[in-house]
N, C-alpha and C positions, 0 to 999 in steps of 0.2 A: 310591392317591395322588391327591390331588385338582390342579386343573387349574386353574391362575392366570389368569384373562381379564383384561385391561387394556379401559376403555374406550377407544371409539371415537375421542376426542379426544385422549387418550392416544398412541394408536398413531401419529395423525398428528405426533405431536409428535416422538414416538421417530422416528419414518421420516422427519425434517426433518434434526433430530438428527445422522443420521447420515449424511448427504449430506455429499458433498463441498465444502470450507467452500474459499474463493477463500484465494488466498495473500494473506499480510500481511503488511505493509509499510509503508516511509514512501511518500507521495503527493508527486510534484515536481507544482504547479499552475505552467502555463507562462503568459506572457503572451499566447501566443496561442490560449487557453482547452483547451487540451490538458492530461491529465494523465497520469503515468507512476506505477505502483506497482514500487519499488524500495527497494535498500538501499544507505541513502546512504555511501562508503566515507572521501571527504574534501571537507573543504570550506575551499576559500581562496579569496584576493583579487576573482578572476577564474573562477573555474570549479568547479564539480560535479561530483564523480566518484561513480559509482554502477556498479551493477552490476542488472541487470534478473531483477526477481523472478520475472514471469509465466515467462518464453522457461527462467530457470532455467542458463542457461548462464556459465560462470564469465569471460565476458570485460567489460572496464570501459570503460564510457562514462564521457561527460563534458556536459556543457554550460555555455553561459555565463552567467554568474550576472544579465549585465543582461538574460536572456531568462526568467528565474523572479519571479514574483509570490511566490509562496509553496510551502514545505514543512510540511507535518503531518506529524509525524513519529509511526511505530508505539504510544509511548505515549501521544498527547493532544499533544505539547505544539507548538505554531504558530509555526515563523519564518519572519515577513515580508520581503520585501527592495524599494527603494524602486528606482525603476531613477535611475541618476542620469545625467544627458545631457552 
């Protein structure tokens, strides 16, 4: 039976590959340049509810919306929020 070698740069590739890939998520960007990777659960008037990706744990935060700049959300797409005074 003959014996399959992969190149070398190959191998790195595979062994990249299979590393542990960071969870994903939507990104809340905060006004005061902090961000959180989470799943956004609702969004109204006044507040953000999510639930925190990393930690993994099933309890829901919140924050308030004139403290977010912006969300990216898991597919690409960008909502900005204007803070209004």
């Amino acid at each position: 039976m003959a014996t399959v070698r992969f190149p070398p740069y190959l191998n790195f590739i595979l062994y990249q590959k299979s590393r542990a890939t960071p969870p994903q998520g939507d990104v809340i960007y905060k006004s005061d340049g902090s961000q959180i990777i989470v799943k956004i659960i609702e969004i109204d008037e006044t507040k953000i509810k999510y639930k925190n990706v990393i930690t993994g744990d099933n309890y829901i935060y919140s924050v308030n919306v004139k403290d977010v700049e912006k969300i990216v959300y898991s597919n690409g797409f960008c909502g900005k929020y204007e803070m209004n005074n």
